[in-house]
N, C-alpha and C positions, 0 to 999 in steps of 0.2 A: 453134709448135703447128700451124700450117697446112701443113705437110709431113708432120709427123712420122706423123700419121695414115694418108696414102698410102706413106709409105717401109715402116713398120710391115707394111701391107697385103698389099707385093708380097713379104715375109719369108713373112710368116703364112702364105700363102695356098699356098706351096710342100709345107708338111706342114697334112696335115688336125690332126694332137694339138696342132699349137699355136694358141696363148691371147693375147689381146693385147687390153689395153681403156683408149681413152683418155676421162677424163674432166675437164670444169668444174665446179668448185662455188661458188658463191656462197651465203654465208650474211650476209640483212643483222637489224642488231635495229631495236631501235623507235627508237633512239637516234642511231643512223648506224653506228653502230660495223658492225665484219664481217671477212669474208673472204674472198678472191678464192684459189683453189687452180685450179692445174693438176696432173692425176697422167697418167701409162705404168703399166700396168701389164703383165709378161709373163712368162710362164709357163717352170718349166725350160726344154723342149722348142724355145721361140722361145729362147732366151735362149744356149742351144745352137749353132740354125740360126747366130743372125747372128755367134757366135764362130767359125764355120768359111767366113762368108762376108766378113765387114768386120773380125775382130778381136775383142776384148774388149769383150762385151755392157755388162759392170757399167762399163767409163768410156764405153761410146757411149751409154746411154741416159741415165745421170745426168748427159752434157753436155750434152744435146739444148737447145736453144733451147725453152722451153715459153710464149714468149709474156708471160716474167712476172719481174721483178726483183724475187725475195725470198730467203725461207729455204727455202732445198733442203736433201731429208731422201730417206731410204729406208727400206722398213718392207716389213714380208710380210703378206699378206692371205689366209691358206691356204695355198693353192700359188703365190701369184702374188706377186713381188717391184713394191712399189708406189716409183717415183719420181717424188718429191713437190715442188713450188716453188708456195710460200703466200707469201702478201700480208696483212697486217692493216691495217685502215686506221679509219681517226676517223671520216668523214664521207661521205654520197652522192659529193663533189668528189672525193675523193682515190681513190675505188674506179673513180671515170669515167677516173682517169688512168693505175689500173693493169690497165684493161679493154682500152684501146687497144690491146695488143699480140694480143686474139685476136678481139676483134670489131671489125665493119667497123662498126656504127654502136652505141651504147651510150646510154642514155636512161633514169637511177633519179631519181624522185621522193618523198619522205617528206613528210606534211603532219599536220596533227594528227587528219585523217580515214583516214589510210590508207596505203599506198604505190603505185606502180605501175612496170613497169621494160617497155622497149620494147628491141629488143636485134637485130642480124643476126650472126651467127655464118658464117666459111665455112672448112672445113678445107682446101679445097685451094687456098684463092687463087689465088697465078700459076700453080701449077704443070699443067705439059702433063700430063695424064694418055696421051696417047697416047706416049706417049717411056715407059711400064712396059708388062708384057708380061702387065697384068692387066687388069682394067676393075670397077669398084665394085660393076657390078651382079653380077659374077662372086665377090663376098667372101663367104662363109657368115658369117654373122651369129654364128654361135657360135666362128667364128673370131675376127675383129674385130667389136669392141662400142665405137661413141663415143659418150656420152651429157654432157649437162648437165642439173646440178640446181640450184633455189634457191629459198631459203628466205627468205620476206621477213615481214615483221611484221604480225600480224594477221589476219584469215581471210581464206582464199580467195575473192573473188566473182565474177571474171571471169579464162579465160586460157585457150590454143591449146597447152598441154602435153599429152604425149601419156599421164601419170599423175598422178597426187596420191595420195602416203602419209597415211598415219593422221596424220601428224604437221602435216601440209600441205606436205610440200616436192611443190615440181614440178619432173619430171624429164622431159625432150625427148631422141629420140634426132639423131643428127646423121647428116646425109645427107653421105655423102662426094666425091660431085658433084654439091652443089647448097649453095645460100646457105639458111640457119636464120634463120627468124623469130623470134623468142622475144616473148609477150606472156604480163603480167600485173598482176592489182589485185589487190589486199586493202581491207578493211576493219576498223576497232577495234572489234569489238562495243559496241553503245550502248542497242540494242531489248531489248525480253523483260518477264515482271515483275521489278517492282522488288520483286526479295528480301529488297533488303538493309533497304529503308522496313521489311518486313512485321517484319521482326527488332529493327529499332529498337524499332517499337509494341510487341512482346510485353516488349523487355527492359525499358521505361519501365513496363509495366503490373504487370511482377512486383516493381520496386522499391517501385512506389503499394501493391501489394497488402502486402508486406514492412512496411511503415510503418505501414501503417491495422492489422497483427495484434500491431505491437509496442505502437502507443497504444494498445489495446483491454487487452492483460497488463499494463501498465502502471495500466491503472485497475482492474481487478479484483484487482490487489494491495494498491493504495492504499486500494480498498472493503475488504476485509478487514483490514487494519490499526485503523480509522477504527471501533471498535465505534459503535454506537448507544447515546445517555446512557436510563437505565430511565426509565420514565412516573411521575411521581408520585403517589400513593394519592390516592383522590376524596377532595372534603371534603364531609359533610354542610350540606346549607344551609338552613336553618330556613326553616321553612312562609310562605309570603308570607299577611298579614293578609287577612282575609275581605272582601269586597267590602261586604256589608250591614252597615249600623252595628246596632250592639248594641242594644237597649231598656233602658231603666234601669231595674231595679225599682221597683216599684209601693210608693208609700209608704200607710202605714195610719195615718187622722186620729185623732185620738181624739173626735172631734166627730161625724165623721159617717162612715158605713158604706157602703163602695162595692161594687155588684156587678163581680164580674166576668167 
């Protein structure tokens, strides 16, 4: 991969139509798992140039050394024929060992707060750039295009990329005489309100409300079943006796005559 860039270059750069784009991708998840991808990508017109100059485009690019021991594939991307050599890998460890072959220093971290990946990237390594009959700062950019992307888990908080997609990847482009810094952190989101408490309490409340309207039908059926026994008819109750006692009649002597 540390050639292939400048070989590419001194092609491209002979015809303005042609297309050449090299790129990294690293996709890591939260888990470790991921992918390490190197692609070429080149356009008929290059594809052309170097069959009349080295040979057979389609076995010289999909030989290329890309820095990377996996599954090489080719595919089209519009006009551009993409050849591809991916890596899958389990963990941070195993992705640092199939880093080696394009960066010079390589550094991923996964923690239960976040990740972070430190990284130097150089496409031209050893190579003399003065032994081509070009020089990088002479490349049209819409000629040759080298970029790296990656996609790490959790949100963006900190990083020296030159974009961030809607999705969060960050994309750096690659200087083709000079060493690539690559930094980045995330974070797991943890802050904010707590939505999901607010959701708890309503769904607790509508079950207490659901119960308190069931026992309430429940007793006003029971009430309507349950008639009322009738009142029984008054009973007359005889006069209570008078307070002052009675007088007894008056007896009449036959002897003697009383006024009264």
């Amino acid at each position: 991969m540390k050639r292939v860039a400048i070989l590419i270059a001194v092609s491209a750069v002979l015809l303005s139509s042609c297309r050449a784009e090299v790129r990294v991708r690293l996709d890591v998840a939260e888990d470790g798992s991921g992918t390490l991808a190197a692609e070429v990508a080149i356009n008929e017109q290059l594809g052309d140039l170097i069959d009349q100059l080295a040979g057979d485009s389609e076995t010289i690019i999909a030989g290329l050394d890309l820095g990377l021991e996996g599954e090489r594939s080719t595919s089209t991307d519009g006009e551009m024929t993409v050849y591809t050599t991916e890596v899958q890998f389990s963990d941070e460890n195993s992705i640092e060992e199939a880093a080696a072959g394009n960066f010079t220093f390589f550094d991923l971290e996964l923690s239960d707060a976040g990740a972070s990946l430190e990284a130097t990237l150089d496409l031209a390594g050893e190579v003399d750039l003065s032994q081509f009959p070009v020089t990088p700062s002479t490349i049209d950019p819409e000629t040759l295009e080298a970029q790296i992307s990656v996609l790490l888990p959790g949100e963006v908080v900190d990083h020296n990329a030159d974009e961030v997609t809607a999705d969060g990847r960050l994309i750096w482009t690659i200087p083709l005489d000079d060493e690539l810094y690559v930094f980045a952190r995330t974070e797991y989101p943890t802050g904010g309100f707590p939505w999901w408490f607010v959701g708890l309490v309503a769904l607790s409340a509508a079950l207490a409300l659901a119960v308190w309207i069931a026992a309430v039908r429940r007793e006003k059926r029971g009430a309507a079943v349950r008639r009322p026994a009738p009142e029984p008819p008054p009973i007359d109750s005889p006069e209570p006796p008078s307070a002052e006692p009675k007088t007894p009649p008056r007896q009449h002597s036959p002897f003697f005559d009383f006024e009264d």
